[in-house]
C-alpha positions in Angstrom: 0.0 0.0 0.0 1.2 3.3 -0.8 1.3 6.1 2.0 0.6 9.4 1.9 0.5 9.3 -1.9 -1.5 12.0 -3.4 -4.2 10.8 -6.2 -3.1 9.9 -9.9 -4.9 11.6 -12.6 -5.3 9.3 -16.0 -7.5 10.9 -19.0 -8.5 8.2 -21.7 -8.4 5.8 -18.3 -10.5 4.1 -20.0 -9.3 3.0 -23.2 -6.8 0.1 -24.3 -3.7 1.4 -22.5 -5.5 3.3 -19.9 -7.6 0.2 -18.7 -4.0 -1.7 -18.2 -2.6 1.2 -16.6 -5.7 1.7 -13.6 -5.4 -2.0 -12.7 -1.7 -1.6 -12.4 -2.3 1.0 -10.1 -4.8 0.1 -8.1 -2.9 -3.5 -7.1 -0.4 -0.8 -6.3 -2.2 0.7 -3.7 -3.0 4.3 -5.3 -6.3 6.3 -5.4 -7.6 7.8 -9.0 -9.4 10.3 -10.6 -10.3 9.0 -14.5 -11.4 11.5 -17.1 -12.6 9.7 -20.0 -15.9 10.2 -22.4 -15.8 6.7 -23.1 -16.7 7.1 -26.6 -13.9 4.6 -27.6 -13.5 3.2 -23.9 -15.2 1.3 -21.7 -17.0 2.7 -18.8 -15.4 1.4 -15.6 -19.2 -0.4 -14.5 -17.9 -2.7 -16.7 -14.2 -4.0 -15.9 -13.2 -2.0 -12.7 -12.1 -4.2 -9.6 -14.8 -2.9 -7.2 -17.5 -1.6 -10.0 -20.4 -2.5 -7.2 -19.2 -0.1 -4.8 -20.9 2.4 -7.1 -21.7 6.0 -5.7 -23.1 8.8 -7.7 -21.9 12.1 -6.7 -22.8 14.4 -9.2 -24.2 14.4 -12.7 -21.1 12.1 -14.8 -19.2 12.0 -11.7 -19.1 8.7 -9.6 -17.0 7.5 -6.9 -15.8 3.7 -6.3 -14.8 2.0 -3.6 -15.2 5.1 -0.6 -13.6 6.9 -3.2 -10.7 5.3 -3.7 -11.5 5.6 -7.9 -13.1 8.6 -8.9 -14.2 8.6 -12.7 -15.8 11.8 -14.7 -17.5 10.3 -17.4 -17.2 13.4 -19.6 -14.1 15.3 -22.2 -11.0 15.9 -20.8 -10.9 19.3 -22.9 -13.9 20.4 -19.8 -11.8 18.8 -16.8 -9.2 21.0 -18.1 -10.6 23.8 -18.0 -12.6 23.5 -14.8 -16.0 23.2 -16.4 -17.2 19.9 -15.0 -19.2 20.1 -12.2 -18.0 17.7 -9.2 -20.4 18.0 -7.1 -19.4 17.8 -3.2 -16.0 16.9 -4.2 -12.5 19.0 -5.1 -9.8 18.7 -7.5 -6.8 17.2 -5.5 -3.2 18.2 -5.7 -2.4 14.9 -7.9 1.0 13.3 -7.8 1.6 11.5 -11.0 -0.4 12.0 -14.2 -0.3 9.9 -17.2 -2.4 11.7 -20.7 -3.6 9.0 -22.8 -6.9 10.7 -23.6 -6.7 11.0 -27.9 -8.9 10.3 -30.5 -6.9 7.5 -32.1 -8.5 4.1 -33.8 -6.1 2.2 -36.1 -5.2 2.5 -39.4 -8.9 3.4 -41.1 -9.3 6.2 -38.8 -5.7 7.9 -39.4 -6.1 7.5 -43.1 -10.0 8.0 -43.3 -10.9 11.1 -40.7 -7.8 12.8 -40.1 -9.4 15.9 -39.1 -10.9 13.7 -36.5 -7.8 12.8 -35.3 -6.4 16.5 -34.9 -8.3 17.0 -32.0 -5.9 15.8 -30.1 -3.8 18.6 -30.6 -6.3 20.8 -28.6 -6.5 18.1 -25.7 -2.7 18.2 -25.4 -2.5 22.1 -25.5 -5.1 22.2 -22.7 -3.5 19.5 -21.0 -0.1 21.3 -20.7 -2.0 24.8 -19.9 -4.0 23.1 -17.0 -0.4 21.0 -15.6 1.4 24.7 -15.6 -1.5 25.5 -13.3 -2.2 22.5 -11.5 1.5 21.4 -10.4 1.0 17.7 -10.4 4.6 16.4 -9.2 5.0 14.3 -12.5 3.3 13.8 -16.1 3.6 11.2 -18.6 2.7 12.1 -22.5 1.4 9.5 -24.3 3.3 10.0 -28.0 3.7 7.8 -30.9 6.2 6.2 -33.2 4.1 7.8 -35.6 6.1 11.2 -34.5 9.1 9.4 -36.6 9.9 11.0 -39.9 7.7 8.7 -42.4 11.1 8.9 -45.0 12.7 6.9 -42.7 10.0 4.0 -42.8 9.6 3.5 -46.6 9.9 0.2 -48.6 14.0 1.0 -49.6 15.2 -0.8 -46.2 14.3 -1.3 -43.0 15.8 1.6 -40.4 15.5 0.9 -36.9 14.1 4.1 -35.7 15.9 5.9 -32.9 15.1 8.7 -30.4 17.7 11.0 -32.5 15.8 10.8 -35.3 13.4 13.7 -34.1 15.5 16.7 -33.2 13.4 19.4 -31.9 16.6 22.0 -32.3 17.3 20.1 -35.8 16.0 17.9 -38.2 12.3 17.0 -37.5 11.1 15.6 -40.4 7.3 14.7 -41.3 5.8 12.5 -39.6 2.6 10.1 -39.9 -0.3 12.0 -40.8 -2.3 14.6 -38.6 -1.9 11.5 -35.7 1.9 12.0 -35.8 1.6 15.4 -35.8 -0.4 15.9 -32.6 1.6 13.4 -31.0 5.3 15.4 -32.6 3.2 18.6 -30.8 2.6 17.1 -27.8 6.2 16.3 -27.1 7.4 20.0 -27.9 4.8 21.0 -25.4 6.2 18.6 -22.8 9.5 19.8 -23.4 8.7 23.4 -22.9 6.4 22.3 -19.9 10.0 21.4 -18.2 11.9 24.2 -19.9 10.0 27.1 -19.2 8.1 26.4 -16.0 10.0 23.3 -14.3 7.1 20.9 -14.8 8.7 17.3 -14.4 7.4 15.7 -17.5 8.3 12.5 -19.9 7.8 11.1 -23.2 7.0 7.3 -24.6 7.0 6.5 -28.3 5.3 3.3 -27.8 5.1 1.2 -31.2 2.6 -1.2 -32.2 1.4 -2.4 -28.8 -0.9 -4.9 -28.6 -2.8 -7.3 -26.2 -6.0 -9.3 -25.1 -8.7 -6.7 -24.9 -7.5 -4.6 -28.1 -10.4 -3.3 -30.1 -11.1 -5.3 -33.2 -10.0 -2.1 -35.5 -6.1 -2.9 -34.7 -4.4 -5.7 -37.0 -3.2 -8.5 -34.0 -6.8 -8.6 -32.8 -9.0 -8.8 -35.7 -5.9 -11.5 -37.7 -6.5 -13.4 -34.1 -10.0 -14.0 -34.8 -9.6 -14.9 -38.2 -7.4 -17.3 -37.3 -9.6 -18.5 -34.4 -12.1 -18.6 -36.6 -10.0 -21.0 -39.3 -10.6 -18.7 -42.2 -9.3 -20.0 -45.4 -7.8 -17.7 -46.7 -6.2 -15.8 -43.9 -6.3 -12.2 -45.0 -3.8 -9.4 -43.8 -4.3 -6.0 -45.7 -2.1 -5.0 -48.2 0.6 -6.9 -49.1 1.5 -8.3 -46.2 5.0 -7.6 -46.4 4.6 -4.0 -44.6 6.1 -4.9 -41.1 6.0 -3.2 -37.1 7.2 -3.6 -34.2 5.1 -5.3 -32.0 5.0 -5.4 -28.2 2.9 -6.7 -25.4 0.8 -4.2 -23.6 1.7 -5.7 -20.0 5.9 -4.5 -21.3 4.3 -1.2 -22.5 2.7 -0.4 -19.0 6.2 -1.5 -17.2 8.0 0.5 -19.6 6.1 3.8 -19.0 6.4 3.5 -15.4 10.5 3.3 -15.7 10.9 6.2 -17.9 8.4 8.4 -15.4 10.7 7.5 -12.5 13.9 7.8 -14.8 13.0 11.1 -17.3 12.0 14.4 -16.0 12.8 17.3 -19.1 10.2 15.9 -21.6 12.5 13.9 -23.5 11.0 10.5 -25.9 11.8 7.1 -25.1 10.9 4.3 -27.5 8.5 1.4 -26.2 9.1 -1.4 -28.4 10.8 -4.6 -28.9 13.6 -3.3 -31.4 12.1 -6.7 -33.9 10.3 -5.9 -37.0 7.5 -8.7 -38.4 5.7 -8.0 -41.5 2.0 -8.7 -41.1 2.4 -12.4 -43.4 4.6 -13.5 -40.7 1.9 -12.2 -38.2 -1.1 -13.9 -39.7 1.3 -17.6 -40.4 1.8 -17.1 -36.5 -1.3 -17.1 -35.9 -2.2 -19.9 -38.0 0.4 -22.1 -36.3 -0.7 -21.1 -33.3 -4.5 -22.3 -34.4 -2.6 -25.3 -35.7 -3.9 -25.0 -39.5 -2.3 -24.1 -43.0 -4.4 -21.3 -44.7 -3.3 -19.1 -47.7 -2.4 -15.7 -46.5 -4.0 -13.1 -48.9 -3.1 -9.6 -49.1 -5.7 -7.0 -49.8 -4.1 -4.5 -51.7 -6.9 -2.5 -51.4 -6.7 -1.8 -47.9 -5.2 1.5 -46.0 -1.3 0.5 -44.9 0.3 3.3 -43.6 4.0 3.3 -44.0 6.0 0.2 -45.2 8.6 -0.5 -42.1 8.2 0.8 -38.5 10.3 -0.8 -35.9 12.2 0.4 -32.5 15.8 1.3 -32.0 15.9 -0.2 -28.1 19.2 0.7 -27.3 18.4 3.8 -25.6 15.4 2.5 -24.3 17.3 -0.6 -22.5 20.6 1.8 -21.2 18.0 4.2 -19.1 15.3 1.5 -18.3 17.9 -1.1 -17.4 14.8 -3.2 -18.6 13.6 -4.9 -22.0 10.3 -6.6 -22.9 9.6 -10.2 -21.6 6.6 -10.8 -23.1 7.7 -12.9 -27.0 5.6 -12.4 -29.9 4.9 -16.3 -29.4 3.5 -15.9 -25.6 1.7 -12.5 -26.8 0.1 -13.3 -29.8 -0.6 -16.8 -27.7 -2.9 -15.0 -25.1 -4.6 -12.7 -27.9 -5.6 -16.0 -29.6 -7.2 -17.9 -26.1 -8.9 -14.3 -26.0 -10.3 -14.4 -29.8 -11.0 -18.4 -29.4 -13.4 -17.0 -26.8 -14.9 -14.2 -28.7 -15.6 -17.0 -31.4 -17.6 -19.3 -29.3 -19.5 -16.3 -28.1 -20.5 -15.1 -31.5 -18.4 -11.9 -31.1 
């Protein structure tokens, strides 16, 4: 149990990465305020440890467990600017704060509604605005590898993408779509957070993480339940030979932890393995796995994005002093008991 801790603010808590990160938490013995709209995510009545201890305290505001979890059902653009009303309760001092919130939804929603997607550059300026108010004695910024300049990701050879490769006093370079251009934002702001007004703030570039619960519109999850399903053929989109790096969500939270406690002037680490796999080898794991030999067919005429993203770890693995345990084999291995599942259910 942690003592004298003050709360832990999460936006997006409920999403993918956020859902991981409250349960992490919580075993850790922390008390939480969630911000999340739950237009993506999933309200916490539904997965929080505790969901029964249910107290309504004002309208979209509820408390769990004596208060131990405190979730606003609502934007985090209004809880940053003080316009949600919490009823008999105050805004804490917080301690750590990790901003996930973003409107983000695989491939089909950076290609197909980017303008959707640049929200998230006015969620991370208000974000920063209301931490240079606020004080909270840490933040974590959620970024992307899709910050990384996309001419270093093209189909003329595989570069293993390292933190250098964005120089906010050099070379930039453009990166992936309005997505990676929120995300190359939100980093500048993190950095001038700590510059200018002595915020302790960090960075992760996490790459293609994955896991169990993933929403169906990411690539592992919906090849998984293909496979589960024994589809002949097993389709990937586009050709197939378009490769990521792919890491377990579980190494994802671990590694976001280590570079709060380790990075303080807004700097970028890398989350990722440091492997790439094309998405042929993805679906022929998966098939193995299932234990059948189905054609993989591309479908050219499916959104892509760039040709070869994986992780330069070296970096990552000198200041974490850590690197993923989770192999592709055990990962993609609990993602298929998970889709087996969904199968049997109808899902």
């Amino acid at each position: 149990m942690i003592k004298n801790a003050k709360p832990v603010l999460i936006t997006g808590g409920c999403g993918f990465v956020g859902r991981h990160m409250t349960r992490r938490l919580l075993q850790a013995g922390y008390s939480l305020w969630i911000v999340d709209d739950c237009s993506t995510g999933q309200h916490p009545g539904n997965w929080l440890p505790g969901a029964d201890t249910r107290k309504d305290v004002a309208p979209g505001v509820i408390e769990y467990d004596g208060g131990k979890v405190v979730f606003i059902l609502g934007d985090a653009r209004d809880f940053f600017t003080g316009r949600v009303d919490l009823g008999e309760l105050e805004e804490p001092a917080f301690g750590d704060v990790f901003h996930f919130a973003a409107v983000i939804g695989g491939r089909s929603t950076i290609d197909g509604n980017p303008m959707a997607v640049a929200i998230d550059l006015a969620l991370d300026a208000l974000c920063f605005n209301w931490a240079v108010r606020a004080r909270p004695e840490r933040l974590l910024y959620a970024s992307s590898s899709a910050a990384y300049p996309v001419d270093l990701q093209g189909d003329g050879g595989a570069v293993a993408l390292k933190e250098s490769d964005i120089q906010f006093g050099g070379r930039l370079g453009q990166p992936d779509m309005t997505y990676g251009w929120s995300k190359l934002t939100g980093e500048y702001l993190a950095r001038i957070a700590h510059d200018h007004y002595g915020l302790h703030t960090a960075c992760v570039r996490p790459f293609s993480g994955y896991g169990e619960e993933q929403d169906l519109s990411y690539p592992v999850p919906s090849i998984a339940l293909r496979a589960a399903k024994r589809e002949a053929p097993l389709t990937v989109w586009g050709s197939g030979l378009q490769g990521r790096d792919f890491v377990h969500i579980d190494d994802c939270i671990e590694a976001m932890l280590r570079v709060l406690a380790r990075v303080e002037d807004g700097s970028g680490v890398n989350i990722g393995s440091g492997t790439l796999t094309n998405f042929r080898e993805v679906a022929r794991t998966f098939a193995d796995l299932e234990g059948y030999e189905p054609e993989i067919k591309p479908l050219a005429d499916k959104p892509v994005g760039v040709h070869s993203r994986y992780a330069d770890i070296s970096h990552m693995t000198e200041i974490l002093q850590w690197q993923p345990a989770i192999s592709i084999e055990e990962g993609f291995g609990r993602v298929l008991k998970v889709a087996r599942e969904r199968n049997a259910q109808g899902l």
